[in-house]
N, C-alpha and C positions, 0 to 999 in steps of 0.2 A: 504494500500500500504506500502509494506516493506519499510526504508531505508535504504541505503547499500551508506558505505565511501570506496572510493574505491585507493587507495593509492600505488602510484608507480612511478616514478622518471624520464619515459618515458612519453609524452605527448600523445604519437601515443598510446602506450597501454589504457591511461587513457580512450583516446575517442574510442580504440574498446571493451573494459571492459562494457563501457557505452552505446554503440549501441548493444550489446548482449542483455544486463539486461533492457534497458527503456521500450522495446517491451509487455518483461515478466512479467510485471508490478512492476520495481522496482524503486523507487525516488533515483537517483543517485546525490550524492556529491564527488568532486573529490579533493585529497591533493597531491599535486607532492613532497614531501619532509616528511620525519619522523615526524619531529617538527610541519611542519604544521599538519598533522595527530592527533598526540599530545594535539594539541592546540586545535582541532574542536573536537574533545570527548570531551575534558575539559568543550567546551561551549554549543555542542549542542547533544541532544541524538538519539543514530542510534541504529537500531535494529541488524547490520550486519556490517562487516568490512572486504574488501579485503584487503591482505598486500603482496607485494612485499619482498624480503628480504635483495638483493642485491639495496639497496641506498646508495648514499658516505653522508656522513655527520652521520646523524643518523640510523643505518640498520636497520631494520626490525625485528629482535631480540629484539634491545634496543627498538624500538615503542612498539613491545609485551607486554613487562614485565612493559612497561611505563603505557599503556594501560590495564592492570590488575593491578594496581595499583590503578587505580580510576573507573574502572566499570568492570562489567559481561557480556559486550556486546559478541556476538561471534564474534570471527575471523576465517578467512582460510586466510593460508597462500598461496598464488596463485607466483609462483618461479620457475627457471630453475634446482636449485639446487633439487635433487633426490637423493641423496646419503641417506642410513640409519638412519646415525648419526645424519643429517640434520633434517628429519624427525623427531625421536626424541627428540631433540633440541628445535624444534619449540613447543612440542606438552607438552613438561615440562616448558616449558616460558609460557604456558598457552592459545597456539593457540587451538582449537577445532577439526581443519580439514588443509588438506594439499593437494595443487593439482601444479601439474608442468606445464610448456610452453614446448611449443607450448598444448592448451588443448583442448577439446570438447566444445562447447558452452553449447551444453544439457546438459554432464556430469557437466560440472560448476552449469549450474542453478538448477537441481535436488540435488546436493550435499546442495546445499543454503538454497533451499527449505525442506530437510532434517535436516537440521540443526536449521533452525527456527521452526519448528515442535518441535523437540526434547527442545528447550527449551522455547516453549509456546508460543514464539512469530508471531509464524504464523495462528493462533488459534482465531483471533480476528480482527475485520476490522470494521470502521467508518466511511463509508460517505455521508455528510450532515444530519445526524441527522439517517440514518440507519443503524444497527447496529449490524452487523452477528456474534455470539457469538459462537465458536464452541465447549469450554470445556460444554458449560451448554445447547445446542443444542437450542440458542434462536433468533431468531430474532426481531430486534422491532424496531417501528420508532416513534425519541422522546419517548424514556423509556415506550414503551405502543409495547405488545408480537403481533405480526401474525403467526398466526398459519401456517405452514407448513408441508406438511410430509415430512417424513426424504430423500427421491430423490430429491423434491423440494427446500428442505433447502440445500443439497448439491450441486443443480445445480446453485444458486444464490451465496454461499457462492464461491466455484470456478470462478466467473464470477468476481466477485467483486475484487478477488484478483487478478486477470488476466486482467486487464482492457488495452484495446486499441488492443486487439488481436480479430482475428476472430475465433472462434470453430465450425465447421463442425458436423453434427445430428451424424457421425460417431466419430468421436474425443471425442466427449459429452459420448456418451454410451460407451467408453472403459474406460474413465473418473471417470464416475461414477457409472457404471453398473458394469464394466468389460470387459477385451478381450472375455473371454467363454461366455458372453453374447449373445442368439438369440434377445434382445430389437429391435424393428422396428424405425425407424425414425419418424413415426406418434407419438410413442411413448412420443419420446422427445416433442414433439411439443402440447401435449397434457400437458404436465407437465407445460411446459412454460408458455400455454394460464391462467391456474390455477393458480400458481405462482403470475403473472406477475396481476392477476386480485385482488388475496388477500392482494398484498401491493399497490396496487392504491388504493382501500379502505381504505386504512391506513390514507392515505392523503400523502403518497410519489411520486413525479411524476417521476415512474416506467419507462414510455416510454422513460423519456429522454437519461434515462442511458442503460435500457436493450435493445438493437436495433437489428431488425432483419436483415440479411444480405441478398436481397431474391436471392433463386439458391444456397446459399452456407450455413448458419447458424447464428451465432449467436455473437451477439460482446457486451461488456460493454465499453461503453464510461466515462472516467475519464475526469468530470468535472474541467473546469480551475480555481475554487475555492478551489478544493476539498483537 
């Protein structure tokens, strides 16, 4: 599960910022203030970083160039400002990406999503002990490999990072099949029971987390420990 610091000056934004993203499976921390922003890099490590631009006190500039100062985390800059200049501005302070208000929730969350790809961190998931590795195509629980083939390994690893959403047998094969996909829904469901059978052998309790939805598809439950 990504996390993502999500900073802006508005409290109303903070909590719709945060109702987009917790769905999508994001661990969301919020800083109303530059400084506080600032301060919570300083102490704790985030894979992702919303920034506002327009804050009084410290802008969103100054947190930028603050915040490249002491890590490589990425940022988007999420702003009403859209002028050119701006854009550039933000993108030589050292932000990554740039999206305006009023915006798309999807466009938001695929740009994120894009962005943590592009710099590895979305590539990799932990939990409780299993351990979807995507630069090295492995899966394992407690450092010991299950085998998978590579639809299988991609329909768990997408699950995992999507946790607390439902995926529909159709959603799944545009997912990971393709749109130009003839895949059947039997299909899915064949892949799953496989899957779902090689990591219980593991010794990971599969069922808890992978859960069927019946009539609709398929959901990962993110454990309250995890």
């Amino acid at each position: 599960m990504a996390k993502a610091l999500l900073v802006d000056d508005e409290q109303r934004m903070l909590d719709l910022l945060q109702l987009y993203l917790t769905p999508e499976g994001f661990q969301c921390e919020q800083a109303a203030s530059g400084e506080e922003a600032v301060e919570k890099v300083t102490e704790t490590s985030f894979d992702i970083v919303l920034l506002d631009i327009m804050m009084p006190g410290m802008s969103g500039w100054e947190v930028c160039q603050s915040i490249r100062e002491i890590s490589e985390v990425p940022i988007i800059m999420v702003t009403a400002r859209e002028q050119k200049e701006d854009i550039v501005k933000g993108l030589k302070l050292g932000a990554d990406d740039y999206i305006t208000k009023p915006f798309d929730a999807d466009e938001l969350t695929a740009r994120m999503e894009a962005l943590l790809r592009r710099t590895g961190k979305e590539n990799s998931v932990d939990i409780d002990g299993l351990k979807w590795d995507g630069d090295n195509h492995q899966l394992t629980y407690q450092e010991k490999p299950i085998k998978l083939t590579p639809k299988e390994f991609a329909v768990i690893g997408y699950m995992m990072k999507h946790p607390n959403r439902v995926y529909d047998r159709h959603q799944l094969i545009e997912l990971i099949w393709g749109f130009d996909s003839d895949t059947e829904g039997r299909t899915i469901d064949s892949h799953v029971r496989n899957m779902r059978e090689k990591i219980r052998q593991s010794g990971f309790p599969i069922d808890d987390y992978f859960q069927t939805v019946w009539g609709v598809g398929y959901k990962w439950i993110q454990s309250s420990k995890s």
